[in-house]
FIKOLZA-1660 file (N, C-alpha, C; in steps of 0.1 Angstrom, whole numbers, plus 5000, padded with zeros to 4 digits):
% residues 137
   i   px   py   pz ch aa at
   1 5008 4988 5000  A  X  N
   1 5000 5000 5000  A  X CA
   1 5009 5013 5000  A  X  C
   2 5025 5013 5003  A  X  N
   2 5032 5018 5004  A  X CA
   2 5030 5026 4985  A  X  C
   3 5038 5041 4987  A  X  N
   3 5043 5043 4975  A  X CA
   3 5061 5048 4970  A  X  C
   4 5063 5043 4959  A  X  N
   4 5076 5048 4959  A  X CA
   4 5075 5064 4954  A  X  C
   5 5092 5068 4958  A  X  N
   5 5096 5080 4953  A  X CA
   5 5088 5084 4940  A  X  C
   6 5092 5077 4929  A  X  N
   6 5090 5081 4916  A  X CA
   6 5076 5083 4916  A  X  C
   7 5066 5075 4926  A  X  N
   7 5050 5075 4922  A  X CA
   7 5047 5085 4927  A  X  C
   8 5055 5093 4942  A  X  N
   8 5054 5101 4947  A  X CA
   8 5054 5117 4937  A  X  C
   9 5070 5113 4931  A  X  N
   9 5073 5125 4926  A  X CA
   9 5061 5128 4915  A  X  C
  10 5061 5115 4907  A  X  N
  10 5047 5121 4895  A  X CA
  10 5036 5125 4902  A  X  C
  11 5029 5124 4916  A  X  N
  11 5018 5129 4919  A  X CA
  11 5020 5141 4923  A  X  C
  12 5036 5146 4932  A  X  N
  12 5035 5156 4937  A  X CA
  12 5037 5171 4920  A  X  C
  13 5040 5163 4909  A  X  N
  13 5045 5169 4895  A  X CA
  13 5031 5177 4892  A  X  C
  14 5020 5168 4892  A  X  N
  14 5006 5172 4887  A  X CA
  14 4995 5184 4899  A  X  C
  15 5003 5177 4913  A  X  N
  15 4989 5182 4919  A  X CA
  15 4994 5192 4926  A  X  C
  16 5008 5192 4930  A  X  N
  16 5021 5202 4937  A  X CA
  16 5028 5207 4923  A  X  C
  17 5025 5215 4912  A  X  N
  17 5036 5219 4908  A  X CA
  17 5046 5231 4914  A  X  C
  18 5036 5242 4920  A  X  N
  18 5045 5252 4925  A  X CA
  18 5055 5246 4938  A  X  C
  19 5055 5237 4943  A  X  N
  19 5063 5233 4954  A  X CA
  19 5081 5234 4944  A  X  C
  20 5087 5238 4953  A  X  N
  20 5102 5236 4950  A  X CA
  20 5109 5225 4957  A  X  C
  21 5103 5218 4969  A  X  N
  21 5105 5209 4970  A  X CA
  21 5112 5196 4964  A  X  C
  22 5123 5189 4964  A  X  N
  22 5130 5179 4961  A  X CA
  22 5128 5166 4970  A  X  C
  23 5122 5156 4962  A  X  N
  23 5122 5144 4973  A  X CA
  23 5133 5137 4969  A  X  C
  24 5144 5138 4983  A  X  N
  24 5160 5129 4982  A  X CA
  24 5151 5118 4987  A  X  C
  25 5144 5114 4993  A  X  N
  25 5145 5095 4996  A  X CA
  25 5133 5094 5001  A  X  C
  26 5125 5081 5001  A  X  N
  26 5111 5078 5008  A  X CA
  26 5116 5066 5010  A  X  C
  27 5110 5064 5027  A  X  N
  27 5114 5050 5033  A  X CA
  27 5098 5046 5035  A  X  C
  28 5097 5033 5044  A  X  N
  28 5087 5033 5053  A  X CA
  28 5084 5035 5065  A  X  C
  29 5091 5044 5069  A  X  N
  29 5090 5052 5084  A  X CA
  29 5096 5067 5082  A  X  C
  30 5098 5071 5070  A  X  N
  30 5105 5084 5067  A  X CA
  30 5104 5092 5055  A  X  C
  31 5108 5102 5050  A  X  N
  31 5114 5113 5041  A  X CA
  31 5124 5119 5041  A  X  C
  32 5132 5125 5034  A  X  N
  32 5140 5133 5032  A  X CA
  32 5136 5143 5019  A  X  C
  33 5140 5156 5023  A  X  N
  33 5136 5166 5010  A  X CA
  33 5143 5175 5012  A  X  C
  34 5149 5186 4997  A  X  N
  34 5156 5193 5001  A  X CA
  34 5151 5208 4995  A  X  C
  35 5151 5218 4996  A  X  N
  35 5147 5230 4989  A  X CA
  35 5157 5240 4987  A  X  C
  36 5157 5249 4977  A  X  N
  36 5167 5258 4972  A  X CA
  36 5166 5269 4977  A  X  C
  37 5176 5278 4982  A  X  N
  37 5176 5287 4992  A  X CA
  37 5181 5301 4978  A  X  C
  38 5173 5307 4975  A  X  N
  38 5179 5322 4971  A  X CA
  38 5170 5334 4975  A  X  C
  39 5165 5343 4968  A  X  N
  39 5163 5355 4969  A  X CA
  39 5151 5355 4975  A  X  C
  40 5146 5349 4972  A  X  N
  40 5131 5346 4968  A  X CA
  40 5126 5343 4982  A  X  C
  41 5136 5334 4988  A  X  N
  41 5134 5325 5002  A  X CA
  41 5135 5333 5015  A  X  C
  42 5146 5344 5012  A  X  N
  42 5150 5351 5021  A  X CA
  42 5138 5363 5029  A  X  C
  43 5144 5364 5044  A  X  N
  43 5136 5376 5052  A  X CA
  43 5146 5387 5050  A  X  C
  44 5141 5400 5055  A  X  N
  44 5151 5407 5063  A  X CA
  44 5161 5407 5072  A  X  C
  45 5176 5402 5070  A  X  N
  45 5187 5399 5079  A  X CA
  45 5190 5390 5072  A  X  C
  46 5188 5385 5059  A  X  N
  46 5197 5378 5050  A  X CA
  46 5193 5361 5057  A  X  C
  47 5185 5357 5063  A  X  N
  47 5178 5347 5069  A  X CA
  47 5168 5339 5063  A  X  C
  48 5167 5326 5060  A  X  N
  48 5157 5316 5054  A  X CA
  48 5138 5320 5062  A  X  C
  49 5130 5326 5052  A  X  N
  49 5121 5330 5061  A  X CA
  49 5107 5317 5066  A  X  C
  50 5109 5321 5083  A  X  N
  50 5100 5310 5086  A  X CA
  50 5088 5303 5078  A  X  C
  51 5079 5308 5071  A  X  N
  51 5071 5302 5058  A  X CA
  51 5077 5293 5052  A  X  C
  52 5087 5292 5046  A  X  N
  52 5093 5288 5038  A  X CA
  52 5100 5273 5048  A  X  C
  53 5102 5276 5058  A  X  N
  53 5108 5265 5067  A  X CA
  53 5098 5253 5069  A  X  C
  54 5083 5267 5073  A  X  N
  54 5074 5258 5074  A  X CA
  54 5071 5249 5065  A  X  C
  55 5073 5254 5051  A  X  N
  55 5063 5243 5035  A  X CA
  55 5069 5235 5038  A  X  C
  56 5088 5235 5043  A  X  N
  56 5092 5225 5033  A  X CA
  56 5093 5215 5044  A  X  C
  57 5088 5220 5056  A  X  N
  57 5086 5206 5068  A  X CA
  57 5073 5199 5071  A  X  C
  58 5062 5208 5060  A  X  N
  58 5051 5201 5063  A  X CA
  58 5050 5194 5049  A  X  C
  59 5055 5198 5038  A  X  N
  59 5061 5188 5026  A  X CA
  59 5065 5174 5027  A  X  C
  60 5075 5176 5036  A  X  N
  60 5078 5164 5043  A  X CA
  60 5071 5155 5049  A  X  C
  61 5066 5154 5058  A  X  N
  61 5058 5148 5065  A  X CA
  61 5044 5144 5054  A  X  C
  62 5037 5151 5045  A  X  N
  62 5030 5147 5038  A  X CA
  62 5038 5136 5027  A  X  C
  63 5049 5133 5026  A  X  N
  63 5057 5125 5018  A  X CA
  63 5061 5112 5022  A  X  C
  64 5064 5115 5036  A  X  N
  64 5065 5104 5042  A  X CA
  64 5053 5098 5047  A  X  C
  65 5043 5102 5051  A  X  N
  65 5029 5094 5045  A  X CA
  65 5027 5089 5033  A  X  C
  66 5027 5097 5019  A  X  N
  66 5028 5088 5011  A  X CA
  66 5032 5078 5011  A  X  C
  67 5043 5078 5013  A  X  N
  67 5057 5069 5013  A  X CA
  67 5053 5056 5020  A  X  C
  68 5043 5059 5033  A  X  N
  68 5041 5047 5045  A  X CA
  68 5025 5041 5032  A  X  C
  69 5017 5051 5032  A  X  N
  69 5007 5046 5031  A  X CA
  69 4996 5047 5019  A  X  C
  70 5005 5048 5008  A  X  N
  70 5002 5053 4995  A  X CA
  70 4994 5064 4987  A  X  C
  71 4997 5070 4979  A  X  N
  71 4989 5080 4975  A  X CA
  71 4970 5082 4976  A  X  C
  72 4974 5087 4986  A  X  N
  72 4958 5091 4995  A  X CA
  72 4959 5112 4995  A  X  C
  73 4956 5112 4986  A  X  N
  73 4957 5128 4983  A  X CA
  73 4949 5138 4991  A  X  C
  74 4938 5130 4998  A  X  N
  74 4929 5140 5006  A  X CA
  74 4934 5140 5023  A  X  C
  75 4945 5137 5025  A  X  N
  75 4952 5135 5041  A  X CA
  75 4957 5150 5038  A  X  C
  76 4955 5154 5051  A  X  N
  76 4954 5169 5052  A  X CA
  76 4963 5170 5066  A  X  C
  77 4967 5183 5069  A  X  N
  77 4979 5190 5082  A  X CA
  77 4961 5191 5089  A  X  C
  78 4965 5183 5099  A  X  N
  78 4959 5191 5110  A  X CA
  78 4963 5199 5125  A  X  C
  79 4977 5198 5124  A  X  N
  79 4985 5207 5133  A  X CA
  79 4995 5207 5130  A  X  C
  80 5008 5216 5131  A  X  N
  80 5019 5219 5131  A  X CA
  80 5023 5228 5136  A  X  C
  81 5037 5223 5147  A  X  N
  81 5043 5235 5155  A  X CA
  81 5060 5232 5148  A  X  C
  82 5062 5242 5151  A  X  N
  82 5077 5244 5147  A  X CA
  82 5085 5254 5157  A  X  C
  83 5097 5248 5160  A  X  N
  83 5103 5254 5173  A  X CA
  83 5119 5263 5161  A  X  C
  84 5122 5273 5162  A  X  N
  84 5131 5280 5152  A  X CA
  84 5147 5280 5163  A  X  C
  85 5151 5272 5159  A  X  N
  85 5165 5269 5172  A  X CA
  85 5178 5281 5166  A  X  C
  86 5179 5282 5155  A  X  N
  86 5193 5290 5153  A  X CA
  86 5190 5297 5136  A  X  C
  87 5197 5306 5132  A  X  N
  87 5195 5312 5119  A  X CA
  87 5204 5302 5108  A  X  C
  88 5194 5299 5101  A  X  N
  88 5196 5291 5089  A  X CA
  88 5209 5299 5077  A  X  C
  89 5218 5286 5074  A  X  N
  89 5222 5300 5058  A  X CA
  89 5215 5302 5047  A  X  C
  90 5221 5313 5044  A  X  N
  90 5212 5321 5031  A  X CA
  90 5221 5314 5016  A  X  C
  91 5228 5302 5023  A  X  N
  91 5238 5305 5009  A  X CA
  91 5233 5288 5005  A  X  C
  92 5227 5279 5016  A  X  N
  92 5227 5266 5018  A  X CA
  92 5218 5260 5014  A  X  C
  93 5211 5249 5009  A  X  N
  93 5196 5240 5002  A  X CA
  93 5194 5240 5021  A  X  C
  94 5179 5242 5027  A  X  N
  94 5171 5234 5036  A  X CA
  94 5172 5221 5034  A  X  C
  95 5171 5212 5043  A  X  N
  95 5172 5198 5039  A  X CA
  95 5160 5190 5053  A  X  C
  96 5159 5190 5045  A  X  N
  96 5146 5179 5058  A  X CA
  96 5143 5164 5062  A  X  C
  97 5146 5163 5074  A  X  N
  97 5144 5150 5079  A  X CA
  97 5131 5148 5083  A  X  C
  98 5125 5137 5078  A  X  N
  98 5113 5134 5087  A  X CA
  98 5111 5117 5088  A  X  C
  99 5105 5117 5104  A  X  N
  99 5104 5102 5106  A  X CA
  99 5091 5106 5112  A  X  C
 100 5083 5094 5108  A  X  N
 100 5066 5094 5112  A  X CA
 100 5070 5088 5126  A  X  C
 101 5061 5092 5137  A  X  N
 101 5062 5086 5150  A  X CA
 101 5051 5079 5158  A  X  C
 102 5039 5077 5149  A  X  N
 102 5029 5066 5152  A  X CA
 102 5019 5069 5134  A  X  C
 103 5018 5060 5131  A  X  N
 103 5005 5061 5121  A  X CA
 103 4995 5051 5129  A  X  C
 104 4983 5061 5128  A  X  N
 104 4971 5052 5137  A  X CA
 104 4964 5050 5122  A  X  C
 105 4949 5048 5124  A  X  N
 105 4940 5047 5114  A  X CA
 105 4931 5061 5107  A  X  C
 106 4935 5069 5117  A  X  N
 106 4928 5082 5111  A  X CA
 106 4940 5093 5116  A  X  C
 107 4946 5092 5123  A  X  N
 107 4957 5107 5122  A  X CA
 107 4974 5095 5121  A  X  C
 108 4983 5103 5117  A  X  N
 108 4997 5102 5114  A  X CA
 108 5003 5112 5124  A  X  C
 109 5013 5111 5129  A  X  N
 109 5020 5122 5136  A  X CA
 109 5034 5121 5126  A  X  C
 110 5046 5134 5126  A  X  N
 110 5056 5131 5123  A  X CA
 110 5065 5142 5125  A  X  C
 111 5076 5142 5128  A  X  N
 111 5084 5149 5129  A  X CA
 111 5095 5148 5120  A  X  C
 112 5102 5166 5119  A  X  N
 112 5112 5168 5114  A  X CA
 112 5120 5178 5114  A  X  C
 113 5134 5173 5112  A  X  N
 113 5150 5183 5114  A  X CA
 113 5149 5184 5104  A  X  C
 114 5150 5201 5108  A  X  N
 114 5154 5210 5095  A  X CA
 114 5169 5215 5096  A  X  C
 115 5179 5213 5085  A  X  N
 115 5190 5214 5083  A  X CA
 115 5194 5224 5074  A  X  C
 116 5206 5234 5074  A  X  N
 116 5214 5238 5066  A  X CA
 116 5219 5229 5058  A  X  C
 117 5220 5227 5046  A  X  N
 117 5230 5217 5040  A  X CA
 117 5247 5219 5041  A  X  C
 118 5253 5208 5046  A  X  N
 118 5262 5209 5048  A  X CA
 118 5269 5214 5068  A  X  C
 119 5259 5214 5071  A  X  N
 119 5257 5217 5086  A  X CA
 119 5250 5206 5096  A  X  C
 120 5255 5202 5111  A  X  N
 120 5250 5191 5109  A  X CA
 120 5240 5198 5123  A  X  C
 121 5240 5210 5123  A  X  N
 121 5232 5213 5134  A  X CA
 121 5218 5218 5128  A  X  C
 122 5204 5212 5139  A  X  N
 122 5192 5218 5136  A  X CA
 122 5186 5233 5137  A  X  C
 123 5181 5235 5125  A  X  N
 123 5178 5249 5122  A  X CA
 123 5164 5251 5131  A  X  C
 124 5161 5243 5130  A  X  N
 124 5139 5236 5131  A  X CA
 124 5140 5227 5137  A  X  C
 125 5125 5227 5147  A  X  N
 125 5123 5214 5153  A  X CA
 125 5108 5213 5149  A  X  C
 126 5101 5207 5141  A  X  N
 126 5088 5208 5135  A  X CA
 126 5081 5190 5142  A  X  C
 127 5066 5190 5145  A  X  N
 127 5061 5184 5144  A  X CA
 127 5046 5186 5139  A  X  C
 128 5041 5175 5130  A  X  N
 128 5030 5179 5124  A  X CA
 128 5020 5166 5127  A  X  C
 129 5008 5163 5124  A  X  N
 129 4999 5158 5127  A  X CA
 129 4984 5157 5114  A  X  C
 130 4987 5147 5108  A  X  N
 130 4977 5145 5100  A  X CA
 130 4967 5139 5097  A  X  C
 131 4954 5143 5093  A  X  N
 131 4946 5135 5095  A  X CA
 131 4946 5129 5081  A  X  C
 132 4938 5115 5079  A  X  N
 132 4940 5103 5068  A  X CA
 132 4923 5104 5069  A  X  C
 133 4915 5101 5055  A  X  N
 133 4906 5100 5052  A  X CA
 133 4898 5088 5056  A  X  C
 134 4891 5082 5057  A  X  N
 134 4889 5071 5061  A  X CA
 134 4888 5059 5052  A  X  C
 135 4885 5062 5041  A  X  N
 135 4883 5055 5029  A  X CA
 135 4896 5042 5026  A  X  C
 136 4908 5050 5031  A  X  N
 136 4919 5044 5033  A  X CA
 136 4920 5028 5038  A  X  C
 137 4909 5026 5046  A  X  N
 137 4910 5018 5054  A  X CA
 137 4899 5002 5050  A  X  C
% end
């Protein structure tokens, strides 16, 4: 019931085209995604701006559901907090770790490290909470 990367990437191609989003890897307990940092991304103080932290951590976690439980397109964020630990670079891709930390039958939970690339310290501490349609089941 699982989906791969590639089935991932062509759904997220059609239904996500504005995402800038990169999916590096889909497991079955995880994601990895990376996003491009330039002008566009930036706040004032030359800084990755929180919105932007946010997509690309709640990107994730919708991936890594795919990933667990196959393309179910109507699973939706029903919560997300994100804790902002240190100023990200402006010069670096975001890179995002996420591992799911319970899938029940109607919500997913998942968390994820948000990284500088090339840095091994966390920028982000995000956890999000999804609910899954029922039909799923």
């Amino acid at each position: 019931m699982s989906a791969t990367k590639e089935e991932i990437n062509a759904f997220m191609a059609v239904e996500f085209p504005q995402t800038k989003c990169v999916v590096e890897s889909v497991s079955a307990h995880g994601a990895t995604l990376s996003h491009d940092i330039g002008i566009n991304e930036l706040r004032p103080g030359g800084t990755v701006s929180g919105p932007i932290m946010m997509a690309v951590a709640d990107v994730a976690i919708y991936v890594a559901i795919l990933g667990k439980i196959g393309i179910v397109p109507l699973t939706v964020t029903t919560s997300l907090t994100i804790n902002f630990l240190r100023k990200p670079s402006a010069d670096a891709r975001i890179i995002a770790e996420c591992t799911l930390l319970k899938v029940g039958r109607a919500l997913i939970v998942g968390e994820v490290s948000l990284y500088s690339e090339g840095s091994d310290d966390v920028v982000a501490h995000v956890v999000g909470t999804y609910s899954v349609p029922p039909q799923r089941i």
